[in-house]
FIDOPA-14571 format. One line per 8 residues: number of its first residue (from 1); their letters; for each residue x, y, z of C-alpha. Coordinates in nm, 3 decimals, always signed. Each point is the difference from the previous one (the first is absolute). Example, Ala and Ser with C-alpha at 12.3 -4.5 7.8 and 13.67 -1.06 7.14 Angstrom:
BEGIN
1	as	+1.230,-0.450,+0.780  +0.137,+0.344,-0.066
END
This chain:
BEGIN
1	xxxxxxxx	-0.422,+1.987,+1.716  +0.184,-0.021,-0.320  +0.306,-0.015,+0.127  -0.081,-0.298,+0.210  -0.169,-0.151,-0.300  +0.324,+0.032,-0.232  +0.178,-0.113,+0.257  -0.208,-0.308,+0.065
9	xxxxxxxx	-0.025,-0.096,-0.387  +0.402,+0.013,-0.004  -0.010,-0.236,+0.289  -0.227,-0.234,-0.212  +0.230,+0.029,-0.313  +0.346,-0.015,+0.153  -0.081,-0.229,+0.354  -0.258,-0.228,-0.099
17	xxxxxxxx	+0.050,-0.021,-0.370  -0.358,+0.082,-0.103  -0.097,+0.005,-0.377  -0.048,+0.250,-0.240  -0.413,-0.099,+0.027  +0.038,-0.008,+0.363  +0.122,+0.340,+0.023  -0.237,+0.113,-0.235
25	xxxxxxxx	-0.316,-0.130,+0.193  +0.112,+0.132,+0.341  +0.096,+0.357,-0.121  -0.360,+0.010,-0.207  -0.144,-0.140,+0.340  +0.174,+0.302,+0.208  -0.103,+0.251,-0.260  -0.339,-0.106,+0.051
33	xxxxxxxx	+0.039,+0.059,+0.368  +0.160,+0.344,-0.033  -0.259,+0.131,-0.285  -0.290,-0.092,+0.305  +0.170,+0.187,+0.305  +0.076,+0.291,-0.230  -0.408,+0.018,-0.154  -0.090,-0.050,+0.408
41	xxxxxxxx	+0.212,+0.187,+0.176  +0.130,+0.235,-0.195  +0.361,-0.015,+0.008  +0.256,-0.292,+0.013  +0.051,-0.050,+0.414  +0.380,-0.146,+0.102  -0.023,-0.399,+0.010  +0.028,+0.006,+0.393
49	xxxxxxxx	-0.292,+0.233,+0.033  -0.200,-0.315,-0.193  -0.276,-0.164,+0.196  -0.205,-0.316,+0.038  -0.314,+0.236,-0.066  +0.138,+0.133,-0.331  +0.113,-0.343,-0.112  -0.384,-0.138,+0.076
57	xxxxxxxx	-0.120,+0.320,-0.189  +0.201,-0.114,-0.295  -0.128,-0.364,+0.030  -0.372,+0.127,+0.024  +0.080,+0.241,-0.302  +0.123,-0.333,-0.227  -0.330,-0.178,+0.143  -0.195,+0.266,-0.148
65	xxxxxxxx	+0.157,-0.021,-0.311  -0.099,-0.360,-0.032  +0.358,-0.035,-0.036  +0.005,-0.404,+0.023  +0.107,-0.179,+0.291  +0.347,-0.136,-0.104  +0.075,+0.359,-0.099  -0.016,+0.139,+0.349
73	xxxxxxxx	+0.126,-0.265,+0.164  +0.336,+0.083,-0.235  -0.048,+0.383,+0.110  -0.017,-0.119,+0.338  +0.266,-0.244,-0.017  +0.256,+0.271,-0.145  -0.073,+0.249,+0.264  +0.101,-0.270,+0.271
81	xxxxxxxx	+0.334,-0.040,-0.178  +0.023,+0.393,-0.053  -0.014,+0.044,+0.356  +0.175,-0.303,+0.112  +0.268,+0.142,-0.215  -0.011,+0.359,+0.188  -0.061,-0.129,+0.366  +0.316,-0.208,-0.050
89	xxxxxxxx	+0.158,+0.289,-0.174  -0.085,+0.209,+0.315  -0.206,+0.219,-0.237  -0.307,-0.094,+0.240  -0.062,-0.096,+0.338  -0.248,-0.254,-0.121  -0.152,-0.202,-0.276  -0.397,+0.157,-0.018
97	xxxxxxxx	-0.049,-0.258,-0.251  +0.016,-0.281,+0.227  -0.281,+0.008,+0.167  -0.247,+0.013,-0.324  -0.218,-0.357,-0.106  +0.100,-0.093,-0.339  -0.312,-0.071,-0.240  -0.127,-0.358,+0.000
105	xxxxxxxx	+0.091,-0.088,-0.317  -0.181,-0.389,-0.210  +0.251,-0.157,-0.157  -0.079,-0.089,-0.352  +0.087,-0.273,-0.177  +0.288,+0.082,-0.293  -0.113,-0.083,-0.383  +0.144,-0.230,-0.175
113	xxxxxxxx	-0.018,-0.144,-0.359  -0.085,-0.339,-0.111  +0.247,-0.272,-0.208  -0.205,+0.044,-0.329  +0.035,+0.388,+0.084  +0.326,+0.019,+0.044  +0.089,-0.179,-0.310  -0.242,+0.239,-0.179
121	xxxxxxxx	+0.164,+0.330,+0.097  +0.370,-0.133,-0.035  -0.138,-0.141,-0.352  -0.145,+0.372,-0.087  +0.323,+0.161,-0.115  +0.108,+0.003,-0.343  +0.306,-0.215,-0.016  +0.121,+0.091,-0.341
129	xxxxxxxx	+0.079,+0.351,+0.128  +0.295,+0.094,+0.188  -0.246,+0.182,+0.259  -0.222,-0.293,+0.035  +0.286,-0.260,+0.056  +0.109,+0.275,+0.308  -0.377,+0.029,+0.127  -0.024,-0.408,+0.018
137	xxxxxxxx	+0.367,-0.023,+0.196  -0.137,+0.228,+0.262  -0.357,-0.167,-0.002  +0.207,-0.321,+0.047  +0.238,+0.143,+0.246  -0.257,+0.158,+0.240  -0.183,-0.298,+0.042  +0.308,-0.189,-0.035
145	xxxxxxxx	+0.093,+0.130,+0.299  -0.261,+0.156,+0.180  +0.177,+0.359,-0.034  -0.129,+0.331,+0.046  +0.017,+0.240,-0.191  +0.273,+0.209,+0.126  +0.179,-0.309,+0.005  -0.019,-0.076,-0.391
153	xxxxxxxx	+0.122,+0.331,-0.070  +0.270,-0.006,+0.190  +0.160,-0.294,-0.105  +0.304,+0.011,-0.237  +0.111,-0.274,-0.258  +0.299,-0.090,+0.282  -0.260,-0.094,+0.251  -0.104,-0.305,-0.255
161	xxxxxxxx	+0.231,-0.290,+0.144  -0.072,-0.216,-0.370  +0.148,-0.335,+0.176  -0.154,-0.015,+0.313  -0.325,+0.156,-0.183  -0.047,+0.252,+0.305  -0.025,+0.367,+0.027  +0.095,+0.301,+0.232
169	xxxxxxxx	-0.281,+0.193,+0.115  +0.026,+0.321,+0.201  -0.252,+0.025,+0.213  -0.205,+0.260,+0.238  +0.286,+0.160,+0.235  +0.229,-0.126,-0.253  +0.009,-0.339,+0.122  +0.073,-0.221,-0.217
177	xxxxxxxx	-0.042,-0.345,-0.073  +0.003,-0.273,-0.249  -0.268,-0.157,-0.197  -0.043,-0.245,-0.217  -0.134,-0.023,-0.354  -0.188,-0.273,-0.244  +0.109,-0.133,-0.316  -0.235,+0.248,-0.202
185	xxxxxxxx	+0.078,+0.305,+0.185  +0.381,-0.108,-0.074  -0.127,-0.050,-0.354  -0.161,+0.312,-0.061  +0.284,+0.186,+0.188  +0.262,-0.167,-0.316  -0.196,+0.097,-0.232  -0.075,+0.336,+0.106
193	xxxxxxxx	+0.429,+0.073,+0.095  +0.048,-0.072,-0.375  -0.205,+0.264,-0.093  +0.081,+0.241,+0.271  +0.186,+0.364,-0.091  +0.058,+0.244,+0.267  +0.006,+0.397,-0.146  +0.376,+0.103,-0.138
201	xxxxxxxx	+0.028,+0.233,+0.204  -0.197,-0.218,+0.314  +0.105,+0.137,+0.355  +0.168,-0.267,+0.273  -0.338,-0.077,+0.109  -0.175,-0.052,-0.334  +0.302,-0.222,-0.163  -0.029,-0.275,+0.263
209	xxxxxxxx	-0.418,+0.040,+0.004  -0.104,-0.340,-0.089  -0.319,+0.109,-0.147  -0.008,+0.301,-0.201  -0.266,+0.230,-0.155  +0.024,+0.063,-0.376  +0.239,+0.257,-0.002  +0.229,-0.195,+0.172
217	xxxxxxxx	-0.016,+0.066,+0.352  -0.155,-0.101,+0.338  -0.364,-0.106,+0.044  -0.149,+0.195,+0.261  -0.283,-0.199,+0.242  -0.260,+0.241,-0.183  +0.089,-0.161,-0.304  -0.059,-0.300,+0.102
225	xxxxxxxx	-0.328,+0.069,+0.079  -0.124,+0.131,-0.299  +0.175,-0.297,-0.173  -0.210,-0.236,+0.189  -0.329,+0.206,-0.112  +0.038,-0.058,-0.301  +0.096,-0.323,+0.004  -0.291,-0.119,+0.163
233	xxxxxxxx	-0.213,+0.221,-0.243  +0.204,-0.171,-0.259  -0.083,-0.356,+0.129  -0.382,+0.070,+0.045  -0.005,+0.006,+0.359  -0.130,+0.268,+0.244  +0.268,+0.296,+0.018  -0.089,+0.038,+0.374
241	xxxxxxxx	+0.031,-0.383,+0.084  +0.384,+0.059,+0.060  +0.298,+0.212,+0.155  +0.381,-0.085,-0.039  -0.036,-0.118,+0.368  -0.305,-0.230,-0.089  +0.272,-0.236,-0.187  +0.198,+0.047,+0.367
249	xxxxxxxx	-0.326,-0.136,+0.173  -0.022,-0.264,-0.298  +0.336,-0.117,+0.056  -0.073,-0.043,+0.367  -0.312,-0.185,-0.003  +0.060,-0.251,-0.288  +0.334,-0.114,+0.199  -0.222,-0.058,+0.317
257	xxxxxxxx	-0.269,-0.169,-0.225  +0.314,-0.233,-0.139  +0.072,-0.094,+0.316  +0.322,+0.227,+0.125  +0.045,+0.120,+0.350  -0.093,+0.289,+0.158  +0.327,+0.079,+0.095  +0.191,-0.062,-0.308
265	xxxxxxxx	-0.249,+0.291,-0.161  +0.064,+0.224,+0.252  +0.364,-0.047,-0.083  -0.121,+0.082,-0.398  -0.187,+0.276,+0.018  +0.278,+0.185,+0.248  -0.320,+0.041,+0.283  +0.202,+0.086,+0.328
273	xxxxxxxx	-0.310,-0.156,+0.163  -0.175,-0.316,+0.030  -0.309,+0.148,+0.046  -0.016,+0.199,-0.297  +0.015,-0.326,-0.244  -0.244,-0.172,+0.269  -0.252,+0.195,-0.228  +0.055,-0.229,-0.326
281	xxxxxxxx	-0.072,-0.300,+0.247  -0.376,+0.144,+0.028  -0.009,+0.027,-0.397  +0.131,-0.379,-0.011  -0.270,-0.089,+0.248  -0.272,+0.188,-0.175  +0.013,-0.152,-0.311  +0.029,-0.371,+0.131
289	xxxxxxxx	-0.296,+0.104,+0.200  -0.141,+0.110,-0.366  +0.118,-0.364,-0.148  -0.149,-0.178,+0.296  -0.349,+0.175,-0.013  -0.035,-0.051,-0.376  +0.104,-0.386,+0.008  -0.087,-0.157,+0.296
297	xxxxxxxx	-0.361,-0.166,-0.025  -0.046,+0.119,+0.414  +0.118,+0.335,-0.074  -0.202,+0.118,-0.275  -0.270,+0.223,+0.159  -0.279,-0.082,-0.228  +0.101,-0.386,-0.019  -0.153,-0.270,+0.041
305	x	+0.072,-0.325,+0.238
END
């Protein structure tokens, strides 16, 4: 079993250029798997001696758990590729997997922050220091240009084209792609490249980071986080309200609120699918729904004709 799984994971890194995070999720997914067959049966069986009934044991086991539902549909899903993997490998004769339901799983709508609260949280940092003039570049740069996180780390000063006011963005499976940015986020960006200085002794990696920590070297995506924290702390708003991918979801639904095509957002935010932008279309509608409720004299419940 742990051979196959090595091997598969190498096929994800090498063949189909999965990410760091990828890899991460599907080997804690797999561990998950193993740590179950060994507490039920006792001993780690060979992958081809894995059956449907074990894999619907381990699907019962997360239900118990209360594990939630998009959880063990990603178990689930991981399995099928694991065994896709070794049935094409000729490890197995046959993909068990295959034949098990995937949990129904509702759709929620993504969160998203108002105009007035956008301003407020890029307006939180402390511009007279050299860390608050970074923390408002990538404020302005994430919803700039509706990056993940990953994304913003990743990029280096060269991936800034200054005249055409685009950047480079490496995105999941190391696609990449390019994306424009706004007159502040170009802004901030100047100001913040003045005041930018990597470590002396800064590796490769850390020299070309475009946003650095305060000893001089790459952010990491953690970092980001707890940036953001405090930031909203900072600007009097609710910690929880948002994630670095809330500005992502931000960036999405204010362009569809201004009027910009669905497909010319898909192309933004790097989504290989239609469908999975489709989603900010129902946040669009909602709120127009909202507007039209509120102001029409017909569409007020409690109203009067």
């Amino acid at each position: 079993m742990q051979t196959a799984v090595q091997g598969f994971l190498r096929y994800l890194h090498l063949e189909r250029n999965a990410s760091e995070l990828t890899l991460k999720s599907y080997r804690e997914d797999l561990n998950s798997f193993s740590d179950f067959l060994q507490d039920r049966v006792g001993s780690m069986p060979p992958v081809e001696q894995i059956d449907i009934p074990m894999l619907r044991a381990f699907i019962a086991y997360l239900h118990e758990c209360n594990y939630a539902r998009t959880t063990i549909a990603r178990r689930l899903a991981c399995l099928r590729s694991l065994f896709r993997y070794t049935t094409r490998e000729g490890i197995t004769a046959a993909n068990p997997a295959k034949a098990l339901r995937t949990p129904r799983i509702g759709r929620s709508l993504p969160k998203f922050l108002s105009n007035p609260q956008v301003n407020q949280l890029i307006d939180a940092p402390v511009s007279s220091e050299k860390l608050g003039v970074r923390d408002k570049a990538i404020l302005e740069t994430m919803y700039s240009a509706g990056l993940r996180v990953a994304e913003l780390v990743g990029l280096n000063v060269e991936d800034w084209d200054r005249s055409a006011n685009v950047i480079r963005v490496r995105g999941k499976g190391k696609k990449e792609r390019i994306a424009p940015i706004g007159k502040f986020a170009a802004a901030a960006l100047d100001e913040w490249l003045y005041l930018r200085r990597p470590a002396e002794k800064a590796s490769a990696s850390d020299g070309k980071a475009m946003f650095l920590n305060r000893f001089g070297k790459r952010l990491t995506t953690r970092s980001i986080g707890r940036m953001l924290y405090g930031h909203l702390q900072h600007a009097g708003m609710d910690p929880k309200l948002a994630t670095p991918h809330t500005l992502r979801h931000t960036f999405a639904t204010h362009l569809l609120d201004g009027g910009a095509d669905l497909r010319s957002v898909q192309e933004m935010l790097g989504h290989k699918s239609l469908t999975t932008t489709q989603i900010y279309t129902h946040v669009s509608t909602r709120r127009m729904r909202e507007t039209y409720e509120a102001s029409h004299p017909h569409a007020k419940k409690n109203g009067e004709r």
